[in-house]
PAZA-220414 format. One record per residue (C-alpha): x negated, y, z negated; residue in one letter. Coordinates in steps of 0.001 Angstrom, whole numbers, padded with zeros to 6 digits, always signed. Layout:
XYZA/...
END
This chain:
-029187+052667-023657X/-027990+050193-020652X/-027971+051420-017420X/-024591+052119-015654X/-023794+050540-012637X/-023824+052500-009586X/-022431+051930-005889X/-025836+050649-004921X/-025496+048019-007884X/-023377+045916-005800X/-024811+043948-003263X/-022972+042312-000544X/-025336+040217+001971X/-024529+041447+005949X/-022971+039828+007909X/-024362+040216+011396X/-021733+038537+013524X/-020080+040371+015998X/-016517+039196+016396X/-015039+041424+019135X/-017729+039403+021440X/-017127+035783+019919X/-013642+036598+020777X/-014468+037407+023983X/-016491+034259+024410X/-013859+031680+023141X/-011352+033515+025655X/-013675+032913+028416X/-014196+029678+027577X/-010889+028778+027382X/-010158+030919+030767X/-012708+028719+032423X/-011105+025480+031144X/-008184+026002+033385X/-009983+026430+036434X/-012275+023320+035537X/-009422+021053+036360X/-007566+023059+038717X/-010922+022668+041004X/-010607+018673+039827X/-007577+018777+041146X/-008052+020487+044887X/-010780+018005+045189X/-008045+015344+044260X/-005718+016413+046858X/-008362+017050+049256X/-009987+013666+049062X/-006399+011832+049854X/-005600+014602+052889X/-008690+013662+054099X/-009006+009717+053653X/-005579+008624+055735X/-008288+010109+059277X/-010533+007423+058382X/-010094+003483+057960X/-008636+001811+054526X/-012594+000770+054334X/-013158+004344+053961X/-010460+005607+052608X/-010750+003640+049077X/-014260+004639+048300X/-013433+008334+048707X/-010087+008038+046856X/-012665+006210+043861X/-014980+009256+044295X/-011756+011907+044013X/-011008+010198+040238X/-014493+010237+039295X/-014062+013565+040565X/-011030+014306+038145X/-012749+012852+035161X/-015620+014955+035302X/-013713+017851+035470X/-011897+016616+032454X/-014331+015936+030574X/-015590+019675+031228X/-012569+021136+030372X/-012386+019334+026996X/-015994+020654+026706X/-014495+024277+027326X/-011772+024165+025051X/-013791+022491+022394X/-016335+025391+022934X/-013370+027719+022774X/-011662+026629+019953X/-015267+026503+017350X/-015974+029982+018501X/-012524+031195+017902X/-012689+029496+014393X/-015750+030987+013918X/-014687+034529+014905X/-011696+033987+012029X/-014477+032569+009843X/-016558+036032+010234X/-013968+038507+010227X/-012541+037020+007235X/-015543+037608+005069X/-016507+040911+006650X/-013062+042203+005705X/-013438+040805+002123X/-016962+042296+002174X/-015634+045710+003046X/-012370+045924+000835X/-014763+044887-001981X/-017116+047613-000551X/-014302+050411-001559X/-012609+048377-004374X/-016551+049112-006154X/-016705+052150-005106X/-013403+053255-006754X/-014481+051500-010273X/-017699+053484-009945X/-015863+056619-009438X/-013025+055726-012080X/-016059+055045-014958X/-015162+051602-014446X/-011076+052377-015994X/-012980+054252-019257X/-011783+057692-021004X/-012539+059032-024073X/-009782+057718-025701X/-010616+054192-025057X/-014541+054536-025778X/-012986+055628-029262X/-014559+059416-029297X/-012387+061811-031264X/-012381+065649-031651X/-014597+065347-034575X/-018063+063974-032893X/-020951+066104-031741X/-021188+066085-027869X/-024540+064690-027722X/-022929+061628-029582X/-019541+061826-027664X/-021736+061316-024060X/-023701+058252-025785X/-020437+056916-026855X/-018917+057121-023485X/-022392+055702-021537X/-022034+053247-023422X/-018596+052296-023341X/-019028+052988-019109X/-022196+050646-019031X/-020006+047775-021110X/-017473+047858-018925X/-019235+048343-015492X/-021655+045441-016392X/-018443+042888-017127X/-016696+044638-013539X/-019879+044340-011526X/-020319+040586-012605X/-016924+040226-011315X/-017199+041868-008225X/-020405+040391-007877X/-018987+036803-008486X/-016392+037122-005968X/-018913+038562-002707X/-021719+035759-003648X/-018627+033023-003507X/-017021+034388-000150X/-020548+034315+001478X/-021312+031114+000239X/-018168+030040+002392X/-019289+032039+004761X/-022569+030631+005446X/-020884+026852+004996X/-018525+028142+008314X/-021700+029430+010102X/-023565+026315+009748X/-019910+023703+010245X/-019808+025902+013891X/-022930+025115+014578X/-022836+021440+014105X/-019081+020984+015530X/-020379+023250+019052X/-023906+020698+018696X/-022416+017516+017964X/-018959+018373+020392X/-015608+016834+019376X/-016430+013911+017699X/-013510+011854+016092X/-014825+013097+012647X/-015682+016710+014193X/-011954+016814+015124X/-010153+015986+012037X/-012868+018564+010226X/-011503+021840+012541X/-008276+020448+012246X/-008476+020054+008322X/-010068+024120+008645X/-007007+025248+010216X/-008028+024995+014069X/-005049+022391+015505X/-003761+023859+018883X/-001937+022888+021039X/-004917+022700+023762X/-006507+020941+021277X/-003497+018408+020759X/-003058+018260+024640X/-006441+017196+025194X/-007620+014954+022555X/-004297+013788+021009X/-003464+013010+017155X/-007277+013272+016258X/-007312+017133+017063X/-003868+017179+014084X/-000831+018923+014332X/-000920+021574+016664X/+001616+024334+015194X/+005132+023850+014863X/+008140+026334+014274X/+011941+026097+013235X/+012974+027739+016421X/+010461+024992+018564X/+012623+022491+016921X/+016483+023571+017454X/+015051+024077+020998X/+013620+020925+021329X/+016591+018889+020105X/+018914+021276+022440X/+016882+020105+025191X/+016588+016027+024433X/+020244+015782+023969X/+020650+016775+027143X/+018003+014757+028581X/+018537+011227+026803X/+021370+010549+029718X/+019538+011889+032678X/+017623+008181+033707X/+014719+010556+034312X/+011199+010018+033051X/+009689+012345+030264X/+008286+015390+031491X/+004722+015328+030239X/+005073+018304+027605X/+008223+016734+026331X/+005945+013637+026277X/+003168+015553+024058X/+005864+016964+021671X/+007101+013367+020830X/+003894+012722+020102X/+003286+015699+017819X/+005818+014569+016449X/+004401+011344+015458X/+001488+012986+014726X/+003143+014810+011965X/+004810+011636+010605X/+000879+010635+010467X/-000239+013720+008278X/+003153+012790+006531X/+001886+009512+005300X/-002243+010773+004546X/-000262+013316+002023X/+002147+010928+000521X/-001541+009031+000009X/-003758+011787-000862X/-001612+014735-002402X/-000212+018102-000699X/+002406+018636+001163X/+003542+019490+004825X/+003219+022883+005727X/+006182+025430+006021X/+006136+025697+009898X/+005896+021780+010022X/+008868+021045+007662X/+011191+024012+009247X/+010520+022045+012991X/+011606+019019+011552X/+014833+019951+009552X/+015917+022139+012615X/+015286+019097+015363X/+017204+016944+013183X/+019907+019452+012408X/+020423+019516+016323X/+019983+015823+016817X/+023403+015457+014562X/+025147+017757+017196X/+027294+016130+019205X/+026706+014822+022776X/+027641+017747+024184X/+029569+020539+023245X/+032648+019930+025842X/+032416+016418+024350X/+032301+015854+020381X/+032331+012813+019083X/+032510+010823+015805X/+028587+010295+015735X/+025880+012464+016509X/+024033+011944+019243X/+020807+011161+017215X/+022244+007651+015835X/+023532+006979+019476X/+019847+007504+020927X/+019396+003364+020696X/+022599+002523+022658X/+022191+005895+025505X/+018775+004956+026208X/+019433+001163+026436X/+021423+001217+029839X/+019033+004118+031380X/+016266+004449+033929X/+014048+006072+031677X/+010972+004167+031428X/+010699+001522+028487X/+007319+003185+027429X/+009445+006955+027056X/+012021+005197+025378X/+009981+003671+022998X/+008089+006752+022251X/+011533+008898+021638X/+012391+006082+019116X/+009545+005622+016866X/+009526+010153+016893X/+012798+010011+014972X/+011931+007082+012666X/+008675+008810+011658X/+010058+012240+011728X/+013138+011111+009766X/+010803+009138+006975X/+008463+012372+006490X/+011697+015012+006248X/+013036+012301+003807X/+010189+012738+001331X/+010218+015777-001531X/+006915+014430-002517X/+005295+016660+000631X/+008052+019349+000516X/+010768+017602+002142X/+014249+015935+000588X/+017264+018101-000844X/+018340+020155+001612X/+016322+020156+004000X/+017203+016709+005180X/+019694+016327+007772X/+023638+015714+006692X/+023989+012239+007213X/+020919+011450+005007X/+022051+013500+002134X/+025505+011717+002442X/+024218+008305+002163X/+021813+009443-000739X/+024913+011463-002324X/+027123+008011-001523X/+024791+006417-004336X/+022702+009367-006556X/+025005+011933-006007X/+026790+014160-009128X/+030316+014900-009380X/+032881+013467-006402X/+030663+010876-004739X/+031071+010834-000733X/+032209+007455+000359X/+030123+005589+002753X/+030810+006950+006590X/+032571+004584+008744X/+029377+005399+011036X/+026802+004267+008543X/+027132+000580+010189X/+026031+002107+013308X/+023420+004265+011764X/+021312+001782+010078X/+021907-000156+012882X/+020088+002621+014987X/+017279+003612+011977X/+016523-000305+013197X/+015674+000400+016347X/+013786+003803+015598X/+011378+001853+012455X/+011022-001110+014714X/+009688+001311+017585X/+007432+002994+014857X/+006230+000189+014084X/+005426-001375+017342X/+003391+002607+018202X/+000991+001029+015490X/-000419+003595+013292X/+002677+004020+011035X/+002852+000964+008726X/+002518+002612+005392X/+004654+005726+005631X/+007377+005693+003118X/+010789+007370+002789X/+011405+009258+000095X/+012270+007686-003569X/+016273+008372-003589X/+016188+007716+000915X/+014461+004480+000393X/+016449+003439-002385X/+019869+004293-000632X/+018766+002191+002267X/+017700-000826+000084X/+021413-000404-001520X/+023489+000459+001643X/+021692-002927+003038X/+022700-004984-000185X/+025847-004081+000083X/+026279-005034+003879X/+028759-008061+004110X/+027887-010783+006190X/+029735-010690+009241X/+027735-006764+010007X/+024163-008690+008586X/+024918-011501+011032X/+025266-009209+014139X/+022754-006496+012717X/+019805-008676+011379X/+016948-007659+013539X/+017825-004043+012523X/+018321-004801+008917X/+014758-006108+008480X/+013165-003113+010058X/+015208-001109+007551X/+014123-003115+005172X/+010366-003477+006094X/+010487+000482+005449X/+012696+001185+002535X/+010904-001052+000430X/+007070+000271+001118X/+008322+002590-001358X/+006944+001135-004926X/+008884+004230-006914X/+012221+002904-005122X/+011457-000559-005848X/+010908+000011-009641X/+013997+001974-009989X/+016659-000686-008322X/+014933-003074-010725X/+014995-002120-013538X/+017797+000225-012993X/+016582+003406-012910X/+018641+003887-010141X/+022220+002641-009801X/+024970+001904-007446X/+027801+003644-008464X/+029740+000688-008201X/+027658-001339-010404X/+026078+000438-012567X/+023834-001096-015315X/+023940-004153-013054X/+022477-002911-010162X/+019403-004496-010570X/+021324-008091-009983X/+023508-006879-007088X/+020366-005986-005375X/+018600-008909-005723X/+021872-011109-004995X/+022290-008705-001751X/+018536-008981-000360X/+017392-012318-001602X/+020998-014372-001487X/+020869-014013+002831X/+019345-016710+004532X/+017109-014401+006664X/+015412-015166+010273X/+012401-013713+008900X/+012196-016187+005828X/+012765-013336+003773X/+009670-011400+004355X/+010737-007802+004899X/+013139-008484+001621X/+010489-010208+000146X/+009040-006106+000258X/+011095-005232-002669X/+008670-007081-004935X/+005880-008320-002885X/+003936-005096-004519X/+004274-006286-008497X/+001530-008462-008654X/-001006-005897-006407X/-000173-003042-009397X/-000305-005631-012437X/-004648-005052-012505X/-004106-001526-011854X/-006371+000792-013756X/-003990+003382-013770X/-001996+002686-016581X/+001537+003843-015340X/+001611+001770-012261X/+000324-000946-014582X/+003409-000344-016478X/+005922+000460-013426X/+004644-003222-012704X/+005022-004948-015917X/+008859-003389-016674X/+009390-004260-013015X/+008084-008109-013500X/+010182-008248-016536X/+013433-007170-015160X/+012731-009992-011998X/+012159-012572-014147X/+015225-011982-016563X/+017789-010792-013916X/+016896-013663-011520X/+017053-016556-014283X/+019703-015227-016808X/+022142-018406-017047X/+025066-016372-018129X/+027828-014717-015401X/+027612-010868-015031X/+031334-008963-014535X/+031612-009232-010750X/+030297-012725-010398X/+031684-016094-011120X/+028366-017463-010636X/+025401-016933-013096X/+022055-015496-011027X/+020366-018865-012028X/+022737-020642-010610X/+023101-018562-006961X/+019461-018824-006566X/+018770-022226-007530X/+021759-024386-005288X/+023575-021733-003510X/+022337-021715+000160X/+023834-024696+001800X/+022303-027476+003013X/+018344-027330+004396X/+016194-030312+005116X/+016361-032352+002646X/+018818-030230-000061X/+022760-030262-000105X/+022776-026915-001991X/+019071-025585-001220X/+016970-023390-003449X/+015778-019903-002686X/+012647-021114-001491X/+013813-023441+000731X/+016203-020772+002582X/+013383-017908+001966X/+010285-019149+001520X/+008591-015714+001624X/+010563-014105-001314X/+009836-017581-002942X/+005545-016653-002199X/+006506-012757-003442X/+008053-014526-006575X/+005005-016569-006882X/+002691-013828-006721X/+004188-011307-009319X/+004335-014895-011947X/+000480-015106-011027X/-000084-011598-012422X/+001424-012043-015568X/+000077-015810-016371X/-000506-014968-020240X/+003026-014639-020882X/+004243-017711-019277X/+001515-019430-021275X/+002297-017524-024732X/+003689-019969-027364X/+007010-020513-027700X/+008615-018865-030770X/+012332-019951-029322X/+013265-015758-029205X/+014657-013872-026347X/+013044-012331-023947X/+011901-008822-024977X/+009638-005794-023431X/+008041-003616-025291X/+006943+000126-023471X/+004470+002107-023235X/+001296+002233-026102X/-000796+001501-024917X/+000730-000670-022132X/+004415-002370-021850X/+004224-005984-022907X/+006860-008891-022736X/+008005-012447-024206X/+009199-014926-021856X/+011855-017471-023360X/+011254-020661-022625X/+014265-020666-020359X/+013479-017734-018202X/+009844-019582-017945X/+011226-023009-016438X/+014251-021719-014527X/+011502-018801-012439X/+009275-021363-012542X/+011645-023868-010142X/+012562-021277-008167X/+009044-020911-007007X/+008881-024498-006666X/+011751-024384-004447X/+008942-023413-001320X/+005886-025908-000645X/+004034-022579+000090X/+005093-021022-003028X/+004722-023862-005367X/+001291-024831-003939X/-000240-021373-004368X/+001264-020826-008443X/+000444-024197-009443X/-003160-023069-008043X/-003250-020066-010062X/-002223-021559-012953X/-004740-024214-013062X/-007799-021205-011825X/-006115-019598-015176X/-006061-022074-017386X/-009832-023132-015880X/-011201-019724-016550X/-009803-019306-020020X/-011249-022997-020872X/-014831-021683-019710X/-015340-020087-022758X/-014842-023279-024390X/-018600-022569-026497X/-016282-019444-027779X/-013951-021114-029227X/-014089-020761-033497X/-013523-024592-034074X/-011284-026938-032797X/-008083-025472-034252X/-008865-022264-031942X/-009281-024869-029211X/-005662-026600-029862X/-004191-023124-029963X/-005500-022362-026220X/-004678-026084-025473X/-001058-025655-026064X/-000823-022620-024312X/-002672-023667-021436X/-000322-026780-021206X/+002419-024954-021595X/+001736-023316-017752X/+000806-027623-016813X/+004388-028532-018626X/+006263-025497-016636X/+004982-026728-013093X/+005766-030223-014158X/+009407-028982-015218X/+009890-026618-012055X/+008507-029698-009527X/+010986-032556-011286X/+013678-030211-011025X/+013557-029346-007488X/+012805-033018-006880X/+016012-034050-008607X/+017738-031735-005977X/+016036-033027-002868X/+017867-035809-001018X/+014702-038412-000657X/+014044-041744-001793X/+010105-040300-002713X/+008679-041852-005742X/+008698-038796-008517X/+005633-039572-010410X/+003363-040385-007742X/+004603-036889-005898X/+004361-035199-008975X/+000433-036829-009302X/-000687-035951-005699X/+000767-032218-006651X/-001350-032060-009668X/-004501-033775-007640X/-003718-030804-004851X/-003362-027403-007760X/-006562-029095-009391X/-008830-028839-006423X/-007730-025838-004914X/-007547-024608-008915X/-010704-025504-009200X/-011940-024226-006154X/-010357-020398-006885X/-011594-021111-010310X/-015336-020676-009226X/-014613-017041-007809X/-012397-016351-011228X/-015309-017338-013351X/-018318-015787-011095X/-016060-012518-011666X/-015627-012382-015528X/-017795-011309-017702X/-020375-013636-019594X/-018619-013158-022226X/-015279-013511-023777X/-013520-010301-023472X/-010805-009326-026287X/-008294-008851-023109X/-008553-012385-022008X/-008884-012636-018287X/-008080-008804-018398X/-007729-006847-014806X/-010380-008480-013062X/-008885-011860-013335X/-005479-010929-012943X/-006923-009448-009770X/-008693-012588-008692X/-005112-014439-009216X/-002677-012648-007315X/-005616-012382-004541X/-004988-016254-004114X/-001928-015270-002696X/-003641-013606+000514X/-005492-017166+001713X/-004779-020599+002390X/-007728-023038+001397X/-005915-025751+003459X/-005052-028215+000455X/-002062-030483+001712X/+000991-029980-000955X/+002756-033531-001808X/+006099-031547-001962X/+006261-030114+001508X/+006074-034074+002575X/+009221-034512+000108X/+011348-031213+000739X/+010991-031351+004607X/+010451-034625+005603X/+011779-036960+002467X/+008089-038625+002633X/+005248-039507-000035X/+002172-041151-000423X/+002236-044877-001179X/+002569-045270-004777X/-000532-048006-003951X/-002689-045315-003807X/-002427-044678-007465X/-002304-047731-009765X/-002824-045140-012817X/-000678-042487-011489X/-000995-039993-014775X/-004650-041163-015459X/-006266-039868-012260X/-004825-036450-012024X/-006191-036203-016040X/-009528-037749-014990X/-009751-035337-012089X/-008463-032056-014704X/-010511-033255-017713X/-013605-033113-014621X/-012550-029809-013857X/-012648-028636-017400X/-016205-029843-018411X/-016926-028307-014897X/-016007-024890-015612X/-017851-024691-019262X/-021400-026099-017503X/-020268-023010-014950X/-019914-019919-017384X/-022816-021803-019552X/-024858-021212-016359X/-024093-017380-016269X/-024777-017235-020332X/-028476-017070-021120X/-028343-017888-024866X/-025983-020981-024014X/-029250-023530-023589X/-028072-024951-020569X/-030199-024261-017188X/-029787-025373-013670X/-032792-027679-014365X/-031145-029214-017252X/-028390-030360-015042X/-030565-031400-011948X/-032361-033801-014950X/-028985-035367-015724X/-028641-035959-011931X/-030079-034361-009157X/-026804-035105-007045X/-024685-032010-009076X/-026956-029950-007717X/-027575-028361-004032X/-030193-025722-003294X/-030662-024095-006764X/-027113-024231-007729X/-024427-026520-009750X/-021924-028024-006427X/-018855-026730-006491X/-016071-029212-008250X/-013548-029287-004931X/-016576-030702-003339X/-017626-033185-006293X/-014010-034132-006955X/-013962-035831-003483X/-017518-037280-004156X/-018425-040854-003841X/-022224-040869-003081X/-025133-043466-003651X/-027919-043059-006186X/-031072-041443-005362X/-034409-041145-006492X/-033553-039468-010775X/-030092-040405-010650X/-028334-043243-012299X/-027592-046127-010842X/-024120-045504-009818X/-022260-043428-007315X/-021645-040575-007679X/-017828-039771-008188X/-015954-036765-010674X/-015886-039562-013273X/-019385-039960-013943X/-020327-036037-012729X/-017729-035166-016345X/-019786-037905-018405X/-023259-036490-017305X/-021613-032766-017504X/-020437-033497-020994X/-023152-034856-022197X/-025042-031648-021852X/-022979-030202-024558X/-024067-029862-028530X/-021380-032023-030872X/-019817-028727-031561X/-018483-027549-028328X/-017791-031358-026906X/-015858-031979-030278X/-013740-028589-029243X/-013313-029806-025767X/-012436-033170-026556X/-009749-031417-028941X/-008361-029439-025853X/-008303-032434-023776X/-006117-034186-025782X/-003756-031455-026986X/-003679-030119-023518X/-001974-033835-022245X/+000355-033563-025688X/+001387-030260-024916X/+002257-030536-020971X/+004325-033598-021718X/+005968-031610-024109X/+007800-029662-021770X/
END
């Protein structure tokens, strides 16, 4: 029969901590902290006393010696308080699991007592049964039951003094290794912020604790203080900062899950409850005094560094109480907020916009562009809805309030659009304007991208910048949050045909709608905004494929979801995005590179190809991305008030994307796979492309000579203007192929094959690159040919490396490829 459990069964490991005296200690400690510096500080005072009875010669050194003085008592006192605060988590530590320990001491005890919940009735004995078999019954039924309740209880002691000896040996390192940066965020993560902590070593030691009532008092007390020219008191000073300390632990949520806690969220919806109080009670006015913070402060006495400080506290405060994500939004946020995010997401009666928002964006300006400048702050986001009702209340500003606002504007803007969720949903129009409804997604882009901005567009720029980043993602709904996004850009931003409150089509607006700039009467987008030009760039780099899909003359379409969202590009919405990016010399520079490191990587697994029907297939898509820069780059030429020679622009352009192309190209190829995947360049690639956008390899662009300056290169320089751009791309091909041969071992080409055909392709073990042989003009040398060495004969001596098979499929592409780009 199994044995029953008894109260001895149970065994819970002792622990031999005595917390009365750690208590004790970490008091002592933290007693003796206080008299550390106040000692520091007599010294202080009686080192200057002293010094003005002796000469300046004197004087000075024992001045030096009073700080040195002061530090080391700091430093101490930090030691103290460290000391105090580790034993004082420790004692918590302890006491927890002794109380656990003893609850679970009695909890067992009862089950013993209680047969472990069993009676008769449950073991199943009846009236009937001889007692001899009605007490095995019952053992046994008690045994069952205390065996399953003592695992349990068991389970439950061996976990809590697993913890427990995790805590004992955390102390001992964090007292050993003393507040380290990484020492400090681990007691803070445990629950040991204070505000001795926060005093002393800042943000590192985390939020010390906050309350509801700490925050009505502290807004009662800074609307009184904003107008007194006074300096900050310094534990006014260390509140501000807790409170940017919270908008820190805001932002590392938003990134990493969880939410703020209940204390920290009640501080923040009271101290911006009382911000929106008026000035002072015997003087209401229109505005609360939180929006009026920029314009008090600006005429004070207060020092710039305080005023700074108070600024960037109710930008970052504002953006974390903003967020439901980490517990905030609804109604906790403060009434103006909900009325501007009621103004536009609201149900029922929608409140109008305040005849005080003006002067309250105007303000969040000044309070994000202070948060900014604190450093520290550059990725915390609004909420979805806040963000988004920023983004709109700033597309809808007219542009008398932009022109006198724009500095603010574009610190608005730098914020509400780090939101990716609030992005999305104004694009595609997940989110609407009330007054627009399903074509919100136009009205936004009109409103952000149609200002000529002092910025170049950059902070607008935001609202899409991010597409390309999430088009590799692995995580397949941002992947798709970035493809419907792209989708919607490229459709709402080209669509030729007037919406219902515009005359004029979006093609049109962005194309010749900004007035005249350098060299244009009615300038392009990227000549007025060259950054949202480079953002428009970017996202077209990350979806390459579909600009290069075939033509089947249908509409544009998207398709959601399973496994991922896919789209078709008409040819229209191809060429008219297309110009737009060529509207910037930055922009146009860095797609047309892209496009030819696609189309270079995708021709490196030329020895893939079936035959040379697969290879005209890839041909014509390939030059369909050659005959969209061609279109984009004669279009915006057309526009552009120069006397420039076209084609011999339009050949230094393509001389320009194919050495830089073929210089990204080499990164692209080194990073795909050996060989072909069924995803084409798949996420990697895509990757590789957008990352283009992040450097400059310093290639000179033949249109930023045209745009800005109406200048060219002498059409001497190229008596076959068409013929040397193809001799330099049909180089770049047969460079690429011997590259990705190179990485395949069953391909039959080695590095020592090429160094035979001539020792002047290769450098130190490895094939040059093909920027660096497309500007090559060297003599023989000893194995070589007899001829220099230029990127005409370095294709003939590549090409010749190849079996009839692949260099009949290559010469196939060649020639289709120059068919199909002219095509366009």
């Amino acid at each position: 029969m199994p044995s029953i459990p008894t109260v001895g069964s149970l065994h819970i490991p002792v622990s031999t901590a005595v917390v009365e005296t750690l208590r004790d200690l970490a008091t002592e400690l933290d007693a003796k902290s206080g008299s550390i510096i106040g000692r520091g500080s007599d010294v202080m005072e009686q080192m200057n006393s002293t010094a003005v009875e002796f000469s300046e010669l004197v004087s000075e050194p024992l001045r030096r010696q009073g700080a040195e003085s002061i530090e080391a008592a700091r430093k101490a006192m930090q030691g103290s308080v460290w000391g105090s605060t580790v034993t004082g988590q420790w004692a918590d530590d302890a006491e927890t699991y002794q109380k656990l320990a003893e609850r679970y001491q009695g909890l067992w005890a009862e089950q013993v007592a209680s047969d472990f919940g069993v009676t008769p009735a449950s073991a199943g004995i009846t009236g009937g049964m001889p007692s001899d078999v009605q007490a095995k019954v019952m053992d046994n039924a008690v045994a069952e039951a205390g065996a399953g309740s003592l695992a349990t209880f068991q389970g439950v002691i061996n976990a809590a003094y697993e913890q427990y000896k995790l805590d004992a040996k955390t102390a001992g390192s964090h007292l050993k290794g003393g507040p380290t940066p990484a020492n400090l965020k681990s007691l803070a993560a445990g629950g040991g912020a204070s505000w001795a902590m926060f005093n002393l070593f800042g943000a590192a030691a985390g939020v010390p604790p906050l309350t509801g009532q700490e925050g009505k008092e502290f807004a009662e007390w800074l609307r009184e203080f904003i107008n007194e020219d006074e300096a900050l008191p310094a534990d006014k000073r260390k509140m501000l900062e807790a409170i940017l300390a919270l908008a820190a632990e805001a932002r590392d949520k938003q990134q990493n899950g969880g939410t703020l806690t209940t204390g920290q969220l009640d501080f923040l919806e009271q101290f911006f409850k009382g911000m929106e109080q008026p000035w002072t009670e015997h003087n209401p006015i229109q505005t609360g005094v939180l929006y009026l913070i920029p314009d008090i402060l600006k005429g004070s006495d207060t020092p710039a560094a305080d005023q700074a400080l108070i600024m960037a506290a109710m930008g970052g405060g504002l953006l974390a109480l903003s967020d439901p994500r980490i517990g905030g939004g609804g109604a906790r946020m403060p009434g103006s907020m909900k009325t501007l995010v009621d103004h536009f997401f609201g149900t029922g009666d929608k409140p109008p916009y305040s005849r005080e928002t003006g002067a309250e964006l105007r303000a969040l300006g000044k309070f994000f562009g202070a948060m900014r400048d604190q450093g520290g702050l550059d990725d915390l986001e609004g909420g979805k809805e806040y963000s988004a009702a920023l983004t709109l209340a700033i597309a809808d500003a007219d542009s008398s309030y932009r022109l006198g606002s724009e500095d603010e504007l574009i610190s608005v803007l730098e914020v509400s659009t780090r939101n990716r969720d609030a992005n999305a949903a104004l694009l595609t129009g997940g989110l609407q304007h009330p007054d627009y409804g399903k074509e919100t997604p136009e009205h936004v882009l009109r409103g952000l991208f149609g200002p000529q901005w002092k910025d170049d567009g950059k902070a607008a720029a935001g609202l899409i910048d991010w597409i390309g980043d999430d088009a590799s993602s692995k995580d397949p709904a941002v992947a798709d949050r970035a493809a419907q996004s792209a989708y919607a850009l490229f459709t709402t931003m080209t669509n030729e045909t007037p919406g219902s409150h515009w005359d004029q089509s979006a093609y049109d607006f962005f194309t010749d709608s900004y007035g005249e700039i350098g060299s244009f009467q009615d300038a392009p987008i990227g000549a007025a905004n060259p950054e949202i030009a480079f953002a428009m760039g970017k996202t077209a780099a990350g979806y390459l494929d579909y600009f290069s899909a075939a033509d089947n003359s249908g509409d544009d379409a998207l398709s959601l979801g399973n496994p991922a969202s896919q789209m078709y590009l008409s040819l229209d919405t191809r060429q008219n995005f297309v110009e737009m990016i060529m509207g910037s010399p930055a922009a146009g520079q860095k797609f047309g590179e892209a496009a030819y490191a696609h189309t270079l990587a995708e021709a490196a697994y030329a020895d893939a190809w079936q035959d040379p029907e697969e290879a005209r297939t890839q041909a014509n898509e390939s030059g369909m991305l050659m005959g969209l820069l061609d279109n984009g780059f004669n279009k915006v030429f057309t526009e552009a008030q120069t006397d420039a020679d076209r084609a011999t622009a339009l050949a230094t352009q393509h001389s320009n994307w194919t050495r830089a192309g073929a210089a990204a190209a080499k990164e692209l190829i080194l990073e795909l796979p050996g060989t072909r995947s069924l995803g084409r360049l798949a996420q990697q690639g895509v990757r590789q492309l957008t990352e283009l956008f992040k450097w400059t390899p310093g290639v000179a662009q033949s249109h930023n000579f045209i745009w800005e300056k109406g200048l060219t290169p002498d059409p001497a320089d190229f008596q076959q203007t068409w013929d040397r751009s193809k001799e330099e791309w049909d180089f770049a091909v047969n460079h690429a192929v011997a590259q990705q041969a190179l990485k395949d071992p069953d391909s039959g080409i080695t590095i020592a094959d090429i160094e035979r055909a001539d020792p002047r392709l290769v450098e130190n073990g490895r094939l040059r690159p093909a920027d660096e042989l497309l500007g090559a003009n060297e003599a023989p040398v000893n194995g070589s040919v007899n001829k220099n060495l230029d990127h005409r004969l370095a294709t003939e001596e590549l090409h010749r490396l190849f079996g009839d098979k692949l260099s009949d499929k290559l010469n196939e592409y060649l020639k289709t490829f120059d068919a199909q780009r002219k095509d366009q």
